[in-house]
C-alpha positions as CSV (number, residue, x, y, z in Angstrom):
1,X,3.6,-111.5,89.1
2,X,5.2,-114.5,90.8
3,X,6.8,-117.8,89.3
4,X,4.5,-120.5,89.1
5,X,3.9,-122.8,92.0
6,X,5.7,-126.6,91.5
7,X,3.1,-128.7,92.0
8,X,0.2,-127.8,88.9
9,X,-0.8,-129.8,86.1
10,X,1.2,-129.3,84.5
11,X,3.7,-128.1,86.5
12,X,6.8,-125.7,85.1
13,X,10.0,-124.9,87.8
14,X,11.1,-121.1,86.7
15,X,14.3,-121.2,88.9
16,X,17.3,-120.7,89.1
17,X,19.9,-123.4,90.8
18,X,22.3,-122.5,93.5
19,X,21.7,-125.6,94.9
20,X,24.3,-126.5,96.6
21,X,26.9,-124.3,95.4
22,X,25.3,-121.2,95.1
23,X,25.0,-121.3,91.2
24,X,22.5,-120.1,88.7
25,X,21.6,-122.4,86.1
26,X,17.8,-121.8,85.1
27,X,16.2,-125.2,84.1
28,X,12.6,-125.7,83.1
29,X,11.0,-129.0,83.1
30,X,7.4,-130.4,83.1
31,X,6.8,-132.9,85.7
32,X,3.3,-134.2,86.6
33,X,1.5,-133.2,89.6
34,X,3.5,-134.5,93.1
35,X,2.6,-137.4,95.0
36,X,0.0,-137.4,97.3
37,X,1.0,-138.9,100.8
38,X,1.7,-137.7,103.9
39,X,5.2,-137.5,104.6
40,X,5.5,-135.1,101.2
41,X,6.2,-131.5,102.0
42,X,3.2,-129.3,102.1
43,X,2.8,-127.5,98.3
44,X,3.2,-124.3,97.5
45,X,0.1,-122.2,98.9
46,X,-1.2,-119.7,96.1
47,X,-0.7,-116.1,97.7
48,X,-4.3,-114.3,98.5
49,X,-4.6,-110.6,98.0
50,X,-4.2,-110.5,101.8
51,X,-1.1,-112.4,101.8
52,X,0.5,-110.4,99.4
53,X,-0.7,-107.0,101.5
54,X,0.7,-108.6,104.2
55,X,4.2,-109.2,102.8
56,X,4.3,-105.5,101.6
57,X,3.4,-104.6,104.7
58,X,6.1,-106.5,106.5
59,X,8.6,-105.8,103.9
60,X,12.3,-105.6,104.8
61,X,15.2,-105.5,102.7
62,X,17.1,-108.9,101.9
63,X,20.2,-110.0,100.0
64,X,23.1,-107.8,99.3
65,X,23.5,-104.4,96.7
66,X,26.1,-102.3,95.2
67,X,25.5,-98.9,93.8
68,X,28.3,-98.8,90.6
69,X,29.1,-95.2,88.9
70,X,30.0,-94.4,85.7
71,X,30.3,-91.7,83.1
72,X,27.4,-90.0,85.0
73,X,25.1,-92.7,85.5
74,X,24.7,-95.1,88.4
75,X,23.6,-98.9,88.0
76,X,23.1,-101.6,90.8
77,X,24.2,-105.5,91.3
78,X,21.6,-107.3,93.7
79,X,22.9,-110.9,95.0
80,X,19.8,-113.1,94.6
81,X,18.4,-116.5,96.7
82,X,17.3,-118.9,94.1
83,X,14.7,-120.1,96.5
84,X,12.9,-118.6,98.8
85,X,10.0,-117.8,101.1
86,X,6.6,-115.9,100.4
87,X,7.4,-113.1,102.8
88,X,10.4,-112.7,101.0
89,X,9.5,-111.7,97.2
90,X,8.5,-107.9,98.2
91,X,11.9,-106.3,97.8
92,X,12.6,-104.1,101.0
93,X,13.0,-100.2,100.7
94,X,16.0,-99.8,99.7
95,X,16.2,-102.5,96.9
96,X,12.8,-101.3,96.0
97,X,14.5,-97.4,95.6
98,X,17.2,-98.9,93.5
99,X,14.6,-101.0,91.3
100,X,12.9,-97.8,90.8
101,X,15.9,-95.7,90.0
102,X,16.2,-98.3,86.9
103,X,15.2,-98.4,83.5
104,X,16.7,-101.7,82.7
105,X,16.7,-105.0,85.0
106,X,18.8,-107.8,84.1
107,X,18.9,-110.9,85.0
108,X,20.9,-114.6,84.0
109,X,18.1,-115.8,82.3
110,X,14.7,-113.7,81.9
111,X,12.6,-117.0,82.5
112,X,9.2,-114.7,81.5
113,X,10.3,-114.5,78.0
114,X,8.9,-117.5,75.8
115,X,12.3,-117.6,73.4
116,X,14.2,-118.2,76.3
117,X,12.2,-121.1,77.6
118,X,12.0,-122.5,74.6
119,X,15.4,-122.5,74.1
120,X,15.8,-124.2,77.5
121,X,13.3,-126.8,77.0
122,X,14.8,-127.8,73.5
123,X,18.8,-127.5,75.0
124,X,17.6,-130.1,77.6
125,X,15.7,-132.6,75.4
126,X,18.9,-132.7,73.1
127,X,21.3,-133.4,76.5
128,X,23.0,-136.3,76.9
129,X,21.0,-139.1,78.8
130,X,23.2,-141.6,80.0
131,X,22.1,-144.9,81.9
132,X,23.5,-144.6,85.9
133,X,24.4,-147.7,87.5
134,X,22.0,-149.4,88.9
135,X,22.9,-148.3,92.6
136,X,23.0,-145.1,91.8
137,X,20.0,-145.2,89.7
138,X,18.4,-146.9,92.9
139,X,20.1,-144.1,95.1
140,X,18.4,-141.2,92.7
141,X,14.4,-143.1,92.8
142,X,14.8,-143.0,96.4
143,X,15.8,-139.1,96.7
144,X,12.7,-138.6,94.1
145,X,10.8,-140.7,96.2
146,X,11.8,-138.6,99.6
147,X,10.5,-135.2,97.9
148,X,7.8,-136.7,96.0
149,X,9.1,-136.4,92.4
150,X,7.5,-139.0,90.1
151,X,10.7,-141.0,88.9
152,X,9.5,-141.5,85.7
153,X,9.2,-138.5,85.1
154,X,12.9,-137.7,86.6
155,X,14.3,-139.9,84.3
156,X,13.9,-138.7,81.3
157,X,16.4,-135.8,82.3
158,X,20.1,-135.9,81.8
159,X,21.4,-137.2,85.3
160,X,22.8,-133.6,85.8
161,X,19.4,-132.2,85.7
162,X,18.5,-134.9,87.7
163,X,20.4,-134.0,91.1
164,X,19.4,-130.3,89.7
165,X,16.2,-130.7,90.2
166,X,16.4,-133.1,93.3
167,X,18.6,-130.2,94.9
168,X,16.2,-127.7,94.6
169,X,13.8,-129.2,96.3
170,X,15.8,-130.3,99.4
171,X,14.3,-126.8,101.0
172,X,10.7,-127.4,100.7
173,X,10.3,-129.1,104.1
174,X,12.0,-126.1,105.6
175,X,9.6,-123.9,103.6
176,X,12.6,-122.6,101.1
177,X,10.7,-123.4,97.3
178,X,12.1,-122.5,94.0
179,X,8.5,-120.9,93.3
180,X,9.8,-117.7,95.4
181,X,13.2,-117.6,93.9
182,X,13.9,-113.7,93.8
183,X,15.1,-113.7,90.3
184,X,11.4,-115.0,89.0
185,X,9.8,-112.8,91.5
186,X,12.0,-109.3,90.2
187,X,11.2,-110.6,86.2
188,X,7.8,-110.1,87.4
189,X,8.4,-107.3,88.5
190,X,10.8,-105.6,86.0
191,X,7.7,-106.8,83.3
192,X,4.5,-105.5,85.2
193,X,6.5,-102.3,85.6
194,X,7.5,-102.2,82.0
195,X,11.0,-101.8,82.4
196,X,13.7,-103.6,79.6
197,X,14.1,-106.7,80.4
198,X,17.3,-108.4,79.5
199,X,19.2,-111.5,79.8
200,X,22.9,-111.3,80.7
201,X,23.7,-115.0,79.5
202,X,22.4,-117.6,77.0
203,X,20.1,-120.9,78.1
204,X,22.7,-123.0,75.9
205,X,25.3,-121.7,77.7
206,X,23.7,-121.9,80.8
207,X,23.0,-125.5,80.4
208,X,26.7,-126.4,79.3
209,X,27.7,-125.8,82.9
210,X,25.9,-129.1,84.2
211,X,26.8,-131.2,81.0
212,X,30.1,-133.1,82.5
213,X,32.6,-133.7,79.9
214,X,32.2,-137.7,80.0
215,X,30.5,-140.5,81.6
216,X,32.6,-141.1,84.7
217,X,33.0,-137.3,85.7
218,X,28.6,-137.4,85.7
219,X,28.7,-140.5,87.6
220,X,31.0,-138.9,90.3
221,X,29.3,-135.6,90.3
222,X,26.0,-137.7,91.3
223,X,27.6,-139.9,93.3
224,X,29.1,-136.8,95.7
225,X,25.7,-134.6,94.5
226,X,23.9,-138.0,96.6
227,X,26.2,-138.2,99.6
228,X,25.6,-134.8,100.3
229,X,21.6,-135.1,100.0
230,X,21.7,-138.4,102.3
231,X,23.2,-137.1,104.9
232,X,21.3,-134.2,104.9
233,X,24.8,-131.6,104.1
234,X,22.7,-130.4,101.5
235,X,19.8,-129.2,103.5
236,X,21.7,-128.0,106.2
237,X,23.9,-125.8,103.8
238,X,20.4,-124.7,101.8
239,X,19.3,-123.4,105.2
240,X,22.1,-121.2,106.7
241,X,23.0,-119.9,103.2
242,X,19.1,-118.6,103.2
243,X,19.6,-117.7,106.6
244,X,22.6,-115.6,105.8
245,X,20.8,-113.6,102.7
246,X,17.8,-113.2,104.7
247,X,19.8,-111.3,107.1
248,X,21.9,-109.2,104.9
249,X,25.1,-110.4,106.4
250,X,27.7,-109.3,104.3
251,X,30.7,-110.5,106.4
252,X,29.6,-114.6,106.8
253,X,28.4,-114.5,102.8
254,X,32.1,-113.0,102.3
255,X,33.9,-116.6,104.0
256,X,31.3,-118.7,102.6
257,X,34.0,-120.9,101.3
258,X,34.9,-121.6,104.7
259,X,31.7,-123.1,105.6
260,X,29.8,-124.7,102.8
261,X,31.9,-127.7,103.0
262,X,31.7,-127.5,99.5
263,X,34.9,-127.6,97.7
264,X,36.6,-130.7,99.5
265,X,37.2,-132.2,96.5
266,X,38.8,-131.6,93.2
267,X,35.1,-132.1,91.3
268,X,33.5,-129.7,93.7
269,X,36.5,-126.8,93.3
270,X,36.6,-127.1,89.7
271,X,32.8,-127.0,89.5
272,X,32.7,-123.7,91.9
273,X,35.0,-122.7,89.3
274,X,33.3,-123.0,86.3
275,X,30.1,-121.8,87.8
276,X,31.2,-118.7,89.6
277,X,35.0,-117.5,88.4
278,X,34.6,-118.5,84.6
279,X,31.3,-116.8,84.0
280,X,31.7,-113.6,85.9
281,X,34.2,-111.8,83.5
282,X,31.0,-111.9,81.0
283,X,28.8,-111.2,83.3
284,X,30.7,-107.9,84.2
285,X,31.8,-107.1,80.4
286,X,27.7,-107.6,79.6
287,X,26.5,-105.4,82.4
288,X,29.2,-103.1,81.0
289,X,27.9,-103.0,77.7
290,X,24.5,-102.0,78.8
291,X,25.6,-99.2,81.4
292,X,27.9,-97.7,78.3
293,X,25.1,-98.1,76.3
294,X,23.3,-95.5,78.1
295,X,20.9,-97.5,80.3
296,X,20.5,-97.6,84.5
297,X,20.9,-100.9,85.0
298,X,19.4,-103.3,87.7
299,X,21.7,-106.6,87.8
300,X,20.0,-109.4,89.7
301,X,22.4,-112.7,89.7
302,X,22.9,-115.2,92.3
303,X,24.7,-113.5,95.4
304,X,27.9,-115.7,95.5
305,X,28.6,-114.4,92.1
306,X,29.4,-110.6,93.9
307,X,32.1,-112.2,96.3
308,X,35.7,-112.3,96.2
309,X,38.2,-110.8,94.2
310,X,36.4,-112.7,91.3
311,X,32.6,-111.1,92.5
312,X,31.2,-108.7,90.0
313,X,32.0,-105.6,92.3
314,X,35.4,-106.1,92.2
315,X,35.2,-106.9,88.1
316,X,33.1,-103.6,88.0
317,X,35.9,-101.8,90.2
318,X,38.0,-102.6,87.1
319,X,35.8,-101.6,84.6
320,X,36.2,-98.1,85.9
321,X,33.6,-97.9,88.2
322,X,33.3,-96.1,91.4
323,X,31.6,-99.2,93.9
324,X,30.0,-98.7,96.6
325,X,28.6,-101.6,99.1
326,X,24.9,-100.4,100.4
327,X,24.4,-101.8,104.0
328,X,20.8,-103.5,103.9
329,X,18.8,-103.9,107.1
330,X,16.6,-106.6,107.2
331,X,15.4,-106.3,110.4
């Protein structure tokens, strides 16, 4: 079962948002069919049976996966891609091995479970939609405009969700859509195989991480979220980070700090830390709680969450756990 393409009537994103930093926060938000016009990136093509033979076919294992022991029973974390490619949503051999050595996948958010969406759709109609200046308003249309998002429709977000779902799409003319983000395509998964399906985190809590604390830190989080999409940082960061999961490469994801150009200013580092250093202690104390509880546990969060002497091995490490890095090939 995959997520559902972007551009339907009516359309639903099942994502979650990296973006530009990497981070998970799911959003789900109905926008009308996109604009018809030449210069719009081509939509999403529904897989064929033959497509989907193909991919299996031509598997090869992506990302990046820990093997973590305890008390007799081993578990697995799996750094995600919140967007992706077609070829890329039939896990490899050895992820596919661990999945199957699971009884329990978990994930942020579960986005195939109708409370959560709910909960998600109702967290965001009750956000906080405040009126950007007019030249950043006018900077916003025109980023809508370049990926073929109907404004109107844009606007009724918060002006968080706004760059969040701008950001997202910055990929799709490099063929990186949010339809093929891994986490959907394992909740598929995990469901058609029957497995427990859990979420490790809350859509109200997830949602708090965009909501800025007043009006002039949001303005300045677009305002820096838009320099980076007009001069086309974002895009180019979107790329080599997929590049680097694609490839399994442990050792450039591990100084990714170093290269995102992503934390040059105060905003951006105390974002990165609220997204990433804040959340991970309850990530770990949740994965925890289900290991001890007597499950074999498949963790699937965004991969910049297992990096660093923050990442969720580490945290596992000091749980108790023995960790142990599994080397993926993915070619």
């Amino acid at each position: 079962m995959l997520p559902f393409p972007f551009c339907r009537e009516p359309a639903v994103t099942l994502s979650d948002s990296i973006l530009s930093f990497a981070f998970a926060v799911l959003i789900a938000v109905t926008i009308p069919a996109c604009a018809e016009a030449a210069t719009c990136p081509p939509d999403v093509e529904q897989p064929t049976p033959e497509m989907v033979r193909a991919a299996a076919h031509n598997a090869r294992d992506r990302g990046f996966l820990w093997r973590i022991s305890k008390d007799g029973r081993t578990s697995y974390l799996y750094g995600t891609m919140h967007v992706g490619r077609f070829d890329w949503t039939i896990p490899g051999p050895s992820v596919a091995k661990a999945l199957r050595a699971t009884d329990t996948l978990a994930l942020e958010l579960d986005f195939l479970d109708a409370d959560i969406r709910n909960r998600v759709s109702k967290g965001m109609s009750t956000q906080r939609v405040m009126k950007l200046p007019a030249p950043l308003e006018k900077r916003v249309r025109e980023q809508a405009e370049a990926v073929c998002i109907p404004y109107d429709a844009l606007s009724r977000l918060a002006p968080e969700f706004q760059i969040v779902t701008l950001t997202l799409m910055v990929g799709r003319r490099d063929g990186l859509d949010a339809s093929y983000a891994i986490d959907g395509v394992l909740a598929g998964i995990g469901h058609g195989a029957k497995k427990d399906v859990v979420s490790l985190e809350t859509p109200e809590s997830q949602l708090q991480l965009l909501q800025m604390k007043d009006e002039r830190e949001t303005v300045t989080f677009v305002r820096e979220s838009l320099d980076e999409m007009e001069t086309g940082r974002e895009r180019k960061l979107l790329k080599r980070l997929s590049r680097v999961w694609a490839d399994a490469d442990y050792p450039e994801m591990e100084h990714y700090s170093e290269w995102c150009d992503c934390m040059n200013t105060e905003n951006e580092r105390e974002l990165m830390k609220r997204i990433l250093d804040d959340r991970n202690p309850k990530l770990a104390d949740r994965i925890d709680a289900l290991h001890m509880s007597g499950k074999r546990v498949f963790a699937a969060v965004g991969s910049l969450h297992m990096f660093g002497v923050t990442g969720l091995p580490m945290l596992m490490s000091k749980h108790g756990y023995v960790v142990e890095r599994i080397e993926l090939k993915s070619r």
